[in-house]
C-alpha positions in Angstrom: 19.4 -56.2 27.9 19.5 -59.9 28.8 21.9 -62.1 28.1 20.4 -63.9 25.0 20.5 -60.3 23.5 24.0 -59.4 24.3 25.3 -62.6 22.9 23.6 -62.2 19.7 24.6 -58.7 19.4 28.6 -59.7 20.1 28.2 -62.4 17.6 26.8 -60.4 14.6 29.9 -58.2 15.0 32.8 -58.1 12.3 35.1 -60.9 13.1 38.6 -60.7 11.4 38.5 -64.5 11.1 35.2 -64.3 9.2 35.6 -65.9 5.8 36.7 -64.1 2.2 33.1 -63.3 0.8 32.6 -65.2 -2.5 32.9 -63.3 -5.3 30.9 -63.4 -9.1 31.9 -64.3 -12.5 32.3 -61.0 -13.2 34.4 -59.8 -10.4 36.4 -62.8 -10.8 36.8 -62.1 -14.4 38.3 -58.7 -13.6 40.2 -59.3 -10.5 42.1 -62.8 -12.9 42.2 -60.8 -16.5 40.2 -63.5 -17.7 37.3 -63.4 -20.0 34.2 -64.5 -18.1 33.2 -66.8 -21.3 36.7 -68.7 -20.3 35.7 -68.8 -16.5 32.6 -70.1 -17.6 33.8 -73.3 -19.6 36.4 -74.2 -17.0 33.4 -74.3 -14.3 31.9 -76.6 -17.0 34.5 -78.7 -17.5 34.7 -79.1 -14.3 38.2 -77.7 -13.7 37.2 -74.8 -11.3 34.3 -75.1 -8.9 31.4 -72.5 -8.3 28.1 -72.2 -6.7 24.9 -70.8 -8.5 23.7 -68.2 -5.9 20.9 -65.6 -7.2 21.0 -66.6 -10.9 24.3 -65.8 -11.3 27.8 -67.9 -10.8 30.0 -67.2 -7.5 33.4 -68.7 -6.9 35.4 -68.9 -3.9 38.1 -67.0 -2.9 40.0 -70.2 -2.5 39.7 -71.2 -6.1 40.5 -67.8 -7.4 43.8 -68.1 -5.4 44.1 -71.4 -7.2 43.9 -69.9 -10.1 46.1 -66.9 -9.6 49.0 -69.4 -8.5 48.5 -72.2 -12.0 48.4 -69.0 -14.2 51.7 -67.4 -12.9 54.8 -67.2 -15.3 57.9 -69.4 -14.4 60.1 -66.4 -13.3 57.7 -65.5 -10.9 56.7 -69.0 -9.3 60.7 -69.1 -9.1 60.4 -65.7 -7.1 58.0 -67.5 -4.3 
């Protein structure tokens, strides 16, 4: 094996600091309790961004955490 090989081959290897994989509209829909139709117009309103990726709407774990925090009650944002 040369070295070109065995770098590739390290590299393609899980990495715990790889990045959350993005998820759909539907998963997100589940994982939030939100209706998709309501994820849909807030990506069209622009209030939540998403990428178009095979036809069909993915969002960033980032914004779903976003989204998780703005929707929490007041006793439980109190909780921290």
């Amino acid at each position: 094996m040369s070295m070109s090989q065995g770098f590739w081959h390290l590299s393609l290897k899980e990495d715990p600091s790889m990045p959350l994989p993005m998820k759909t509209l539907r998963e997100a829909s589940v994982e939030l309790g939100i209706p998709e139709k309501e994820i849909k117009a807030m990506v069209d309103l622009k209030k939540l961004r998403a990428v178009m990726k095979k036809g069909n709407l993915t969002l960033a774990p980032d914004e779903i955490a976003r989204l998780i925090r703005q929707r929490k009650t007041l006793p439980e944002s109190a909780k921290k």
